[in-house]
Structures are given as structure tokens and as C-alpha cells.
C-alpha positions as CSV (number, residue, x, y, z in Angstrom):
1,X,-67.8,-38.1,-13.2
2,X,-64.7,-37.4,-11.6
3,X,-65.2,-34.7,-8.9
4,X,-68.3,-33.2,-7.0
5,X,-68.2,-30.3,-4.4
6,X,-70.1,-27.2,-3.4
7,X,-68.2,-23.7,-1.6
8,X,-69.9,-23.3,1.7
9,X,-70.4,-19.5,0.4
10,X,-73.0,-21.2,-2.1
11,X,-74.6,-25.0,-1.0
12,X,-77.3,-24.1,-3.6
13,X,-74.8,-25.0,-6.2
14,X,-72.7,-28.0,-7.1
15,X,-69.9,-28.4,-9.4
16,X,-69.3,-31.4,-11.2
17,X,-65.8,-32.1,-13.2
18,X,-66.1,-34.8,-16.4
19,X,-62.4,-35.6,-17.8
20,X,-62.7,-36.5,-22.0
21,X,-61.2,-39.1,-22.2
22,X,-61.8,-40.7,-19.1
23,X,-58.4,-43.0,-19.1
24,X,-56.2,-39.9,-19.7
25,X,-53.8,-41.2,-17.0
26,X,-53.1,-44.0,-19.1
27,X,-52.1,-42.4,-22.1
28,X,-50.2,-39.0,-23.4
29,X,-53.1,-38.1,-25.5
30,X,-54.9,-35.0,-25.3
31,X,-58.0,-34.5,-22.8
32,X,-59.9,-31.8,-22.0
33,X,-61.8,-31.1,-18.5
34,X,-65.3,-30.0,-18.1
35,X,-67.1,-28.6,-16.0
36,X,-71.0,-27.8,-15.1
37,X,-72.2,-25.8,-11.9
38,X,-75.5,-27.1,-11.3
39,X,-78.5,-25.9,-8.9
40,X,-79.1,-27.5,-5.2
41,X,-82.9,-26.7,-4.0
42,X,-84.4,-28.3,-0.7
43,X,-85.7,-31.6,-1.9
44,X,-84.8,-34.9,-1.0
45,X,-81.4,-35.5,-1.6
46,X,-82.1,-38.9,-3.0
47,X,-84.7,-37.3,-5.8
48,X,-81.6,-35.0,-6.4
49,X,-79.0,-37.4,-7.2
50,X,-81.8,-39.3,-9.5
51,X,-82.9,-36.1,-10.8
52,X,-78.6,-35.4,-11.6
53,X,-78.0,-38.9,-13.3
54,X,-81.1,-38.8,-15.2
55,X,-80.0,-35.0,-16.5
56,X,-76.2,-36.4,-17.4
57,X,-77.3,-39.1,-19.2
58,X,-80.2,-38.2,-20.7
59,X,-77.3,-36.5,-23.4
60,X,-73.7,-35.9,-24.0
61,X,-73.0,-33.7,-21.0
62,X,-69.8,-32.7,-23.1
63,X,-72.9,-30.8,-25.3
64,X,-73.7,-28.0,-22.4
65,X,-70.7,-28.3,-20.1
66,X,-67.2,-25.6,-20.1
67,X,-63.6,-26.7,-20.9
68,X,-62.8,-26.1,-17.6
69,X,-59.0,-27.6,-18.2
70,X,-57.2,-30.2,-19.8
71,X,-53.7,-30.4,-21.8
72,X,-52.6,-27.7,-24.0
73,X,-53.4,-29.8,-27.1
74,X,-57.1,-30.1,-26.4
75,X,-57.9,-28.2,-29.4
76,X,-57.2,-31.7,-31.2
77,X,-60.0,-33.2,-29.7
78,X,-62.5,-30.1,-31.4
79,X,-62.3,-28.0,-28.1
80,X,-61.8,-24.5,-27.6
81,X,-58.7,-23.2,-25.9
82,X,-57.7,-21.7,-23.9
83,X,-60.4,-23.0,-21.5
84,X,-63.0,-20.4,-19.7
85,X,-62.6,-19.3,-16.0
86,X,-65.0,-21.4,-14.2
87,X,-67.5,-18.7,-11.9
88,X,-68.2,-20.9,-8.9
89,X,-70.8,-18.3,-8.2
């Protein structure tokens, strides 16, 4: 995971960013940026962030999450572009 954050406007919901391929600093390929917005409720935080790692690696998070960004030549990695406009709610 490369970023987390929530908008004061909304702390029910988190947004997480995943980068595809995860080194793309070290290289001039193609990457793509992808995003999920995922609910907050009132529980433990702890139980939360076990509930959140068991849910992103349970599968391919790639599967369900938005091109959110990434290089103009994502399409090469089997991505849509141009990406969609994230709704932070």
C-alpha cells in the first residue's frame, strides 16, 4: 500500500492508493495507480486494520480497485485509460 487518508468531511471512509508495479521509481516502465474508498464503522480500530489486511489479501485488490492514475502508457499493462475521477465521497 502506498497511501492511506480520510477527508474530515467523511471519517466513515478511507482511501487507500496501490501503485502496479510497486518499484515504478526504479524503472521507466508503465504503472498504473489504484485506488479503493473503503468504509470506517465504530469498532475497534485494531479489528479494522485486521479486518482491512485480511480483505486486500484475501485477492488481487487490482481485481475490484479504480485506475486512479499512473503513466500515460498504462494501457500496456491491460488497464483502461484514461483513468476514472476518484469520488472521495
Amino acid at each position: 500500500m502506498d497511501a492511506v487518508w480520510s477527508h474530515r468531511e467523511n471519517p466513515d471512509l478511507i482511501h487507500l492508493v496501490l501503485l502496479h508495479p510497486h518499484d515504478r521509481y526504479e524503472t521507466d516502465l508503465p504503472w498504473v495507480q489504484f485506488g479503493i474508498t473503503l468504509p470506517v464503522s465504530a469498532d475497534d480500530p485494531s479489528a479494522q486494520a485486521e479486518q482491512l489486511e485480511a480483505r486486500l489479501t484475501a485477492a488481487d485488490p487490482r481485481a475490484t480497485a479504480q485506475v486512479w492514475g499512473g503513466s500515460h502508457h498504462a494501457e500496456q499493462l491491460g488497464y483502461p485509460w484514461p483513468p476514472v475521477d476518484p469520488d472521495f465521497g
